[in-house]
KEKEPA-336608 format. One line per field, with one value per residue (C-alpha): z, x, y; residue number from 1; residue in one letter. Coordinates in nm, 4 decimals. Layout:
pz [Z | ...];
px [X | ...];
py [Y | ...];
pos [NUM | ...];
code [a | ...];
% end
This chain:
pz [12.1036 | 11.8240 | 11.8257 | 11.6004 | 11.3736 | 11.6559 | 11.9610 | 11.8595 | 12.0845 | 12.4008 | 12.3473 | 12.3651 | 12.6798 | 12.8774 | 12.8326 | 12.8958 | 13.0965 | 12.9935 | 12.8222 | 12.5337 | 12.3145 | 12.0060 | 11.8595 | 11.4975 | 11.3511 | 11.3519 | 11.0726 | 11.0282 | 11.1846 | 11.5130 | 11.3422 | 11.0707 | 11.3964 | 11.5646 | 11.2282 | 11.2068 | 11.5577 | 11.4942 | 11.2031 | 11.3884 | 11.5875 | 11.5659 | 11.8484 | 11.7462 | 11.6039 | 11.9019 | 12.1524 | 12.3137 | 12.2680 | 12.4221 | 12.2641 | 12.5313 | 12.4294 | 12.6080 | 12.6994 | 13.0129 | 13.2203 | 13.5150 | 13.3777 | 13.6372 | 13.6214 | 13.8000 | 13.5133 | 13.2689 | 13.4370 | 13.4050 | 13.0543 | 12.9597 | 13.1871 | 13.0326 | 12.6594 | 12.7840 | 12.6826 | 12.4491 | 12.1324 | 12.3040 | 12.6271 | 12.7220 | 13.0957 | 13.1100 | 13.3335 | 13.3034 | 13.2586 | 13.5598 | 13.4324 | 13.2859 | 12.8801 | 12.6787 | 12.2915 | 12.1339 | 12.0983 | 12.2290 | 12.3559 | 12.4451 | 12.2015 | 12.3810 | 12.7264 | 12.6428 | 12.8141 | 13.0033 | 13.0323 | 12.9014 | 12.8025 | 12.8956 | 12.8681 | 12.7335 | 12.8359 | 12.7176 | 12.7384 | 12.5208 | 12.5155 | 12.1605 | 12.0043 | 11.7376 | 11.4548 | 11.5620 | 11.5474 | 11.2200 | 11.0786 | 11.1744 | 11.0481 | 10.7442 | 10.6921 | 10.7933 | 10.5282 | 10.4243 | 10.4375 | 10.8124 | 11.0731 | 11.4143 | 11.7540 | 11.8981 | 11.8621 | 12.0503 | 11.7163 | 11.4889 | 11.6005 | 11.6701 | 11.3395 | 11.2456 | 11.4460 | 11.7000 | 12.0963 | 12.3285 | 12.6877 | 12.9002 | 13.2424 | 13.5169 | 13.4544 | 13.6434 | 13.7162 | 13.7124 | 13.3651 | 13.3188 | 12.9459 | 12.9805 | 12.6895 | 12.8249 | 13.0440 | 13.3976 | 13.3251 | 13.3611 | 13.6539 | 13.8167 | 13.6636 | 13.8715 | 14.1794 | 14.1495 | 14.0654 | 14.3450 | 14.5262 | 14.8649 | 15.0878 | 15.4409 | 15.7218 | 15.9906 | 16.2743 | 16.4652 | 16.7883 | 16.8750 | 17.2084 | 17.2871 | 17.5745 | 17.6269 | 17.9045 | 17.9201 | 17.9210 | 17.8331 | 17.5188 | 17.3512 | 17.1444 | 17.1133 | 16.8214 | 16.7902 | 16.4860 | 16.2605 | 16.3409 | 16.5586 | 16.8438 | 17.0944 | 17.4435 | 17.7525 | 17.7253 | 17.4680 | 17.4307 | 17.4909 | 17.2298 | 16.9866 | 16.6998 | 16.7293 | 16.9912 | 16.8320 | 17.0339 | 16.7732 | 16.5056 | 16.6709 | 16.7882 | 16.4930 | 16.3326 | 16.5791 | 16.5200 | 16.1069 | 16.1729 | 16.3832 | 16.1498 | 15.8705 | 16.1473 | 16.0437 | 16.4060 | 16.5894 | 16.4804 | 16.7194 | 16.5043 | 16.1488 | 16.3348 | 16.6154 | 16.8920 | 16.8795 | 16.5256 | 16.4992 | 16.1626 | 16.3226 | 16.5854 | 16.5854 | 16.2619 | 16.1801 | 16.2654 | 15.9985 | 15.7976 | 16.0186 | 15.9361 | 15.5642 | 15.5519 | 15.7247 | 15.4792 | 15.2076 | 15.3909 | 15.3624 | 14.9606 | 14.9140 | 15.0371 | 14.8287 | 15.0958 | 15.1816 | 15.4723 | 15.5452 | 15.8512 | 16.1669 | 16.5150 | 16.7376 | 17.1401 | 17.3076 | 17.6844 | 17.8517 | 18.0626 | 17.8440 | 17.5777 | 17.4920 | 17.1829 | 17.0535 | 16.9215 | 16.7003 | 16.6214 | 16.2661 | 16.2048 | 16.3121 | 16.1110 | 15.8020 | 15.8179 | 15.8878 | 15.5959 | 15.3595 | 15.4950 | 15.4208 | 15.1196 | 15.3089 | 15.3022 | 15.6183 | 15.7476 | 15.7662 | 15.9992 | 16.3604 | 16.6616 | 17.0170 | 17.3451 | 17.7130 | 18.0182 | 18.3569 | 18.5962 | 18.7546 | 18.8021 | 18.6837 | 18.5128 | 18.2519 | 18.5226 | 18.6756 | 18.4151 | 18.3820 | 18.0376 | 17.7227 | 17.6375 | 17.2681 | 17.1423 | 16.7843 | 16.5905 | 16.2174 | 16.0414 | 15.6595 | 15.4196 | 15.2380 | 15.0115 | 15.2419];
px [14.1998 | 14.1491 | 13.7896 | 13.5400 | 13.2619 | 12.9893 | 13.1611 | 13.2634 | 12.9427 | 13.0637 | 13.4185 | 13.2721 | 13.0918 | 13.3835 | 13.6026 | 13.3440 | 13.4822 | 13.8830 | 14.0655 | 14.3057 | 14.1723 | 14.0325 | 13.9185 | 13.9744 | 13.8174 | 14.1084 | 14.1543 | 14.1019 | 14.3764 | 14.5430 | 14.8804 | 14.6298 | 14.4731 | 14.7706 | 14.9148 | 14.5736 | 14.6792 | 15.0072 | 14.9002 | 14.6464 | 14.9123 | 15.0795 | 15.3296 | 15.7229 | 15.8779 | 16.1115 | 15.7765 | 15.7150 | 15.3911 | 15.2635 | 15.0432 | 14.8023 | 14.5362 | 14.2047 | 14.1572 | 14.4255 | 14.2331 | 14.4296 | 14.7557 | 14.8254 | 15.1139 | 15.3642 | 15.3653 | 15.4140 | 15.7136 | 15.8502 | 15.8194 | 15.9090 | 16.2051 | 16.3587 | 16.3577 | 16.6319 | 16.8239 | 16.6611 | 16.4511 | 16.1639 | 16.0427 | 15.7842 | 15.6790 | 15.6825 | 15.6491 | 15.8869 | 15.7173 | 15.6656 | 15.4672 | 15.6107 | 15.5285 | 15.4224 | 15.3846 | 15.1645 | 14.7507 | 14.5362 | 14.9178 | 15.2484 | 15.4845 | 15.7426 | 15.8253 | 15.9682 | 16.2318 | 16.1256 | 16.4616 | 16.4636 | 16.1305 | 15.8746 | 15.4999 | 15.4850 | 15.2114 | 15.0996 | 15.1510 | 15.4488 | 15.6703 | 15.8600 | 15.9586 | 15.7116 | 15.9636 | 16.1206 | 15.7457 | 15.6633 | 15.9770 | 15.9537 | 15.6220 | 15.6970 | 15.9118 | 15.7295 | 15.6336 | 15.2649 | 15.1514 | 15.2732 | 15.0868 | 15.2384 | 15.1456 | 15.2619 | 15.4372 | 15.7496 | 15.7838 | 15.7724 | 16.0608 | 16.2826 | 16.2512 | 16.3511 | 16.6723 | 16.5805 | 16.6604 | 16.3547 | 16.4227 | 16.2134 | 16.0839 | 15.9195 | 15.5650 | 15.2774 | 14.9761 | 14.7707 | 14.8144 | 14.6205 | 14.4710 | 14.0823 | 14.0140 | 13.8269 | 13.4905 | 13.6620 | 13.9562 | 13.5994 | 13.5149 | 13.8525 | 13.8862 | 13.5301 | 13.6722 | 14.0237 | 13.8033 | 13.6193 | 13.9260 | 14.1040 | 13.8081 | 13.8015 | 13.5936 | 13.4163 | 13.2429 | 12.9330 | 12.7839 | 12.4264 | 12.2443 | 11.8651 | 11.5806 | 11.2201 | 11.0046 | 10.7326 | 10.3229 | 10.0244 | 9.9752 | 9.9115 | 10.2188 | 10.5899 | 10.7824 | 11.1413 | 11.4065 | 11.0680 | 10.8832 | 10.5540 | 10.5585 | 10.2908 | 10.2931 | 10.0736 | 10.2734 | 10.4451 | 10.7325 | 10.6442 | 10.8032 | 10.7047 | 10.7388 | 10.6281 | 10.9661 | 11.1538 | 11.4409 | 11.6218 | 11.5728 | 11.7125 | 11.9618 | 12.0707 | 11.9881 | 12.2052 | 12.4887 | 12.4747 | 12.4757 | 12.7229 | 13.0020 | 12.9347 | 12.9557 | 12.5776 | 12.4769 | 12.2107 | 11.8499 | 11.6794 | 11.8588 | 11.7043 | 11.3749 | 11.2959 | 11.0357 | 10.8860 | 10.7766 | 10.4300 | 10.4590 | 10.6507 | 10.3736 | 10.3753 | 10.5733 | 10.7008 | 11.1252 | 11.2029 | 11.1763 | 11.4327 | 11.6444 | 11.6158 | 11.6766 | 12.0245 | 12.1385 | 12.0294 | 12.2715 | 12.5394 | 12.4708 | 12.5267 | 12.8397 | 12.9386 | 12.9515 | 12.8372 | 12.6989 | 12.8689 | 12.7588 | 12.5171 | 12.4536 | 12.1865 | 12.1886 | 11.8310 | 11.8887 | 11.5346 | 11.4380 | 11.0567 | 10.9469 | 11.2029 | 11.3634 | 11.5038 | 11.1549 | 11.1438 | 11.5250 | 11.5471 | 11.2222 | 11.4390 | 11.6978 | 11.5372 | 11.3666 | 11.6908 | 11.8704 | 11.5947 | 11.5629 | 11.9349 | 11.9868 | 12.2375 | 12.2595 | 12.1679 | 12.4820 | 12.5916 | 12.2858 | 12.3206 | 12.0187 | 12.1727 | 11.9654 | 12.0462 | 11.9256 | 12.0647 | 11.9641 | 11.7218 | 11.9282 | 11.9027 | 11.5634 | 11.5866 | 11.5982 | 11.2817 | 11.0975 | 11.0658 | 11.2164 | 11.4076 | 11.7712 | 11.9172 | 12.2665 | 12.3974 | 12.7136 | 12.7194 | 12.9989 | 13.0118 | 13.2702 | 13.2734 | 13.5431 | 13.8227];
py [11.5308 | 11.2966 | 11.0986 | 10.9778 | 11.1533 | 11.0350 | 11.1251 | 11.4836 | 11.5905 | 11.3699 | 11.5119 | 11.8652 | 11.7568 | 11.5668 | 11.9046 | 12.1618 | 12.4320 | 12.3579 | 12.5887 | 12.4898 | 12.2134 | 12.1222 | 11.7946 | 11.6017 | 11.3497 | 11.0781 | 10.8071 | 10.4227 | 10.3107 | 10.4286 | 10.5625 | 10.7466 | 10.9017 | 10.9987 | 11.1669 | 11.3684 | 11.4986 | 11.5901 | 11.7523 | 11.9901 | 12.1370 | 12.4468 | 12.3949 | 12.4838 | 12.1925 | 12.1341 | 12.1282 | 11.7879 | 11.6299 | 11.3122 | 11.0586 | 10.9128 | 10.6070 | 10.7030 | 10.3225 | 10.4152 | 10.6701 | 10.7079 | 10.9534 | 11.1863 | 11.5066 | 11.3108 | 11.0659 | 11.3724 | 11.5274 | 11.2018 | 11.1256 | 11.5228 | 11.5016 | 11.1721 | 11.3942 | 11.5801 | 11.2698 | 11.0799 | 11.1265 | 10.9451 | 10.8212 | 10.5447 | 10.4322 | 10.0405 | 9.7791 | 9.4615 | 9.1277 | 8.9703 | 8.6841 | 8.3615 | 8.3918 | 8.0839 | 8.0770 | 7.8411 | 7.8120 | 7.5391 | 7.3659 | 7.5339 | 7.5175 | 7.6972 | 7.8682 | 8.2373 | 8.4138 | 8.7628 | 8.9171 | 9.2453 | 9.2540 | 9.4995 | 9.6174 | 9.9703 | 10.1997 | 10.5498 | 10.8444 | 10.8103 | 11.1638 | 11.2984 | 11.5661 | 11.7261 | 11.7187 | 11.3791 | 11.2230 | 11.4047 | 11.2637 | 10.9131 | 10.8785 | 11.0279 | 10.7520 | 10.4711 | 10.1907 | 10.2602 | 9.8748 | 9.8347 | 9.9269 | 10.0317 | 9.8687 | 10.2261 | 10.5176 | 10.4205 | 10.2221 | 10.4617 | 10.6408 | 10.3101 | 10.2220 | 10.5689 | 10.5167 | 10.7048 | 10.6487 | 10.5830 | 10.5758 | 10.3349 | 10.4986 | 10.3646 | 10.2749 | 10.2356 | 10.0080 | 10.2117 | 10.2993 | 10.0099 | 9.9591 | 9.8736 | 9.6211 | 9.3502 | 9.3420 | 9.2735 | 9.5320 | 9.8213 | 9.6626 | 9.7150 | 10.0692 | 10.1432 | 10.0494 | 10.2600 | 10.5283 | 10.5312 | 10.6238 | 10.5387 | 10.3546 | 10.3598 | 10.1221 | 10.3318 | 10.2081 | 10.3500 | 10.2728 | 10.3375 | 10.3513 | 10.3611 | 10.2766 | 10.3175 | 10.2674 | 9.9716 | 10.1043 | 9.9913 | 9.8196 | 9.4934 | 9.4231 | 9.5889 | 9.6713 | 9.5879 | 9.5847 | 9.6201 | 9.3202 | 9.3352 | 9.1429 | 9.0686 | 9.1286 | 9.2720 | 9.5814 | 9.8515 | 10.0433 | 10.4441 | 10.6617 | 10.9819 | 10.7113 | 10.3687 | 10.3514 | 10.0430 | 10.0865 | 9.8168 | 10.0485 | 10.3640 | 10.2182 | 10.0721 | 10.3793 | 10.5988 | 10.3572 | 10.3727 | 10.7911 | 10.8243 | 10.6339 | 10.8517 | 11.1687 | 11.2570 | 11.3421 | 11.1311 | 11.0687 | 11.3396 | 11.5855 | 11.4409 | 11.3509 | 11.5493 | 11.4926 | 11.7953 | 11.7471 | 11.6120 | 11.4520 | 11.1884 | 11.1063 | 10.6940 | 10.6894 | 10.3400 | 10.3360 | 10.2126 | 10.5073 | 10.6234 | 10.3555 | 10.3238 | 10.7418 | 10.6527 | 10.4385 | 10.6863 | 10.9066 | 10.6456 | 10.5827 | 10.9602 | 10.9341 | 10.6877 | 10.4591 | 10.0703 | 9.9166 | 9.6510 | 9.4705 | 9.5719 | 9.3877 | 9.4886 | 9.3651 | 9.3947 | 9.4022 | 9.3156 | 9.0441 | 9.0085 | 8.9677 | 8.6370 | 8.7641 | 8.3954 | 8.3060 | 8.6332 | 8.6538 | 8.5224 | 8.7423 | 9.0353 | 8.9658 | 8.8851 | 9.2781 | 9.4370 | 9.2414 | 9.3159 | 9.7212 | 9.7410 | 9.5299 | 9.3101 | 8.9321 | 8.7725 | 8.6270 | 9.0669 | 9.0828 | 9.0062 | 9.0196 | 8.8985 | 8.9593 | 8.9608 | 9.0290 | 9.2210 | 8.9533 | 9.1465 | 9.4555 | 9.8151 | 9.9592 | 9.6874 | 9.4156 | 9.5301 | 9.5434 | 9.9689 | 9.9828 | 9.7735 | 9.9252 | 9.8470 | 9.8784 | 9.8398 | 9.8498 | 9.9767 | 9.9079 | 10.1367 | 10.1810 | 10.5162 | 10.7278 | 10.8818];
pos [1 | 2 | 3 | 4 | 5 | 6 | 7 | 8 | 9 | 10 | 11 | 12 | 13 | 14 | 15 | 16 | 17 | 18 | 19 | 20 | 21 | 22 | 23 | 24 | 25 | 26 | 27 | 28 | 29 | 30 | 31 | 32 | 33 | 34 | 35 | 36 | 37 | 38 | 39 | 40 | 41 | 42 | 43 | 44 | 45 | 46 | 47 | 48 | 49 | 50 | 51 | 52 | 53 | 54 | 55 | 56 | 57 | 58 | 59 | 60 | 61 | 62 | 63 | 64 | 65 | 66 | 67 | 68 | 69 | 70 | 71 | 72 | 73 | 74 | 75 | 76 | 77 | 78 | 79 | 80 | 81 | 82 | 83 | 84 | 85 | 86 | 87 | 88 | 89 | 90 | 91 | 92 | 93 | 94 | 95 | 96 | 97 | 98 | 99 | 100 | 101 | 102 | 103 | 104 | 105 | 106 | 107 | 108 | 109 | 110 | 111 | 112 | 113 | 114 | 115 | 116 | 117 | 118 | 119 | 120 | 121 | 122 | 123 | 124 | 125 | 126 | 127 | 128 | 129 | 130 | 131 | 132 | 133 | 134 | 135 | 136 | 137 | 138 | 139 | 140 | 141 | 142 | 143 | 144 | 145 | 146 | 147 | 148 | 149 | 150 | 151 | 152 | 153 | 154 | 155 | 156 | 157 | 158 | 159 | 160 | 161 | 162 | 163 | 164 | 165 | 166 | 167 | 168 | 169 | 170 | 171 | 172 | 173 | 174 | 175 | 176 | 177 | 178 | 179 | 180 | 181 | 182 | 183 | 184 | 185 | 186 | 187 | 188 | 189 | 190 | 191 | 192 | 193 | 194 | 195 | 196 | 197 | 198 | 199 | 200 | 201 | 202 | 203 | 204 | 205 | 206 | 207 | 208 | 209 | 210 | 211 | 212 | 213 | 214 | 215 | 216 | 217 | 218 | 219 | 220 | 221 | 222 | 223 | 224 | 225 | 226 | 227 | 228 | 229 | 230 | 231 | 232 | 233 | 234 | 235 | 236 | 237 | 238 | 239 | 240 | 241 | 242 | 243 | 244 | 245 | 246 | 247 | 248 | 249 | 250 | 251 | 252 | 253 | 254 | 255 | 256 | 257 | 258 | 259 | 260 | 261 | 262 | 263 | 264 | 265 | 266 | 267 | 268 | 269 | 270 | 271 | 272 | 273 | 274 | 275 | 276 | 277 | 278 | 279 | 280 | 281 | 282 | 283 | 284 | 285 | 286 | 287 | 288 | 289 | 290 | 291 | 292 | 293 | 294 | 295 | 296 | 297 | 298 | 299 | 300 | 301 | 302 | 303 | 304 | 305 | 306 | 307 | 308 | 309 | 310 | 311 | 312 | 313 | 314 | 315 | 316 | 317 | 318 | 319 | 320 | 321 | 322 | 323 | 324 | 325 | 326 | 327 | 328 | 329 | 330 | 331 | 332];
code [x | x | x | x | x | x | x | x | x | x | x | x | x | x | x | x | x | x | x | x | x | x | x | x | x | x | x | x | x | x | x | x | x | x | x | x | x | x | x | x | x | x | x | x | x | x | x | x | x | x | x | x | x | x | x | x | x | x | x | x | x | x | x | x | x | x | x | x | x | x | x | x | x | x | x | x | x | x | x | x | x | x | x | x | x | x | x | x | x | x | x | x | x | x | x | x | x | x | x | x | x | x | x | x | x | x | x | x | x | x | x | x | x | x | x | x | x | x | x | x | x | x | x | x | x | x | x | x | x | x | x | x | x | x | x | x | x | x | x | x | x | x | x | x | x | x | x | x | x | x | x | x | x | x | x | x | x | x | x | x | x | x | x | x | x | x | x | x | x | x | x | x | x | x | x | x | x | x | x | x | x | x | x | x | x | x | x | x | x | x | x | x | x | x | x | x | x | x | x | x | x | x | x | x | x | x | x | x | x | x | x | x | x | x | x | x | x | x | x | x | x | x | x | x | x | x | x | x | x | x | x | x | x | x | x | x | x | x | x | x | x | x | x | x | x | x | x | x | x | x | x | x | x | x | x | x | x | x | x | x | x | x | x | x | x | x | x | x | x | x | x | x | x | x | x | x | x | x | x | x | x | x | x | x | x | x | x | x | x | x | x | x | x | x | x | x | x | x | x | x | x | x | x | x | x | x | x | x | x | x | x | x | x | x | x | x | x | x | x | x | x | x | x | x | x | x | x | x | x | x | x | x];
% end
């Protein structure tokens, strides 16, 4: 590895635990730095090396066996990618429209032989300056294959190239979708609680915690699409500490869960199924909490109620029913 003065301590830190390298401090240009390599190694003359810019994080093996096995036939090898785009020269105005055939966008790593690279630099002018090492050896007269590059050999030199590195890196994402089901029966009481805002009414909503079936269900629903079991299991009944605890401790704990997978919440919709209280009057209310619980924007946030038109335990007024639908991306 070759690396600044001031980063020797970070190299040591990124490479903890590997076996097989060392580090220099490399020079004021990048040929200078890439001589300063060379010149650290005691491989046999005939080894190949590969000279890889840091700025394209994403190498991987396959691209190696690629670049080693093209030396078999060449004196150098560099992965590309043709020019897809249309090329202008000019500044402010076009002067000119420029061809693409036959050109291409070399990447790194770029493969050689130890004694070919030690030799072409040797005899490279001293006031030129090399854009890469590909270069080097052409000038030299040697023969540098082109091989398939990749994208994702991407070079990160301006701001929104990090931003797209950070999302690659997260790796392959996947959408999962939970669904969450919950019901309490009506009591005595002066005011219910449902998807965290307080509403009154001439009964309540029985329950160990405060028995916002909005919130366990939605709760339930962001579990169960990250496969994190339901929220008995993380809060159980028959633990006192959670005695009339407000739900949405429950809730905000479940999307912890989700952020420690790496994951987002992307959407949630929560039906109440009761025929009272009315839930229009206190829907924006509801949604507003759950948005600002979750972090989402509002139009990710849906409330909906029905009723059962009189039928089943909901329809005669024994108990409210809730059912929610979580939708999370995470890492694969």
């Amino acid at each position: 590895m070759v690396t600044g003065t001031d980063r020797m301590a970070d190299a040591g830190e990124a490479l903890a635990g590997l076996a097989g390298w060392s580090a220099v401090v490399g020079g004021a240009t990048r040929a200078e730095s890439v001589q300063r390599g060379l010149a650290a190694l005691s491989a046999p003359e005939h080894e190949a090396v590969l000279i890889h810019d840091a700025a394209r994080p994403f190498v991987t093996a396959a691209h190696v066996e690629t670049l080693l096995a093209a030396l078999g036939s060449a004196d150098g090898a560099v992965p590309a990618l043709p020019v897809a785009d249309t090329l202008k020269r000019g500044t402010a105005i076009v002067a000119e429209t420029v061809s693409r055939d036959g050109l291409w966008r070399a990447q790194t790593p770029q493969a050689f032989r130890l004694r070919t690279l030690l030799d072409a630099y040797a005899a490279w002018p001293a006031d030129a300056e090399p854009t890469d090492d590909a270069a080097v050896v052409e000038r030299a007269g040697g023969k540098v294959a082109l091989v398939a590059g990749d994208p994702l050999l991407m070079k990160l030199t301006y701001p929104e190239d990090f931003a797209m590195a950070e999302q690659l890196a997260g790796g392959r994402r996947i959408v999962r979708t939970g669904f969450g089901v919950d019901a309490h029966r009506w009591g005595p009481g002066d005011a219910v609680w449902l998807c965290g805002v307080r509403i009154d009414h001439d009964q309540t909503l029985i329950g160990h915690s405060d028995a916002d079936a909005g919130l366990h269900a939605l709760t339930d629903a962001i579990l169960g699409a990250i496969g994190e079991g339901d929220i008995g299991e993380h809060f159980p009944p028959t633990d006192s500490q959670w005695r009339g605890a407000a739900s949405d401790r429950f809730l905000l704990h479940a999307a912890s869960l989700v952020a420690a997978k790496g994951g987002t919440i992307l959407n949630v919709d929560v039906t109440l199924i009761c025929e009272r209280p009315k839930i229009r009057p206190h829907r924006d209310a509801m949604r507003a909490r759950l948005a600002d619980l979750l972090n989402l924007p509002l139009d990710r946030v849906s409330v909906k109620a029905t009723t059962t038109e009189g039928m089943g335990f909901t329809g005669r007024g024994e108990g409210l029913m809730a059912q929610a639908v979580a939708t999370v991306e995470t890492r694969a």
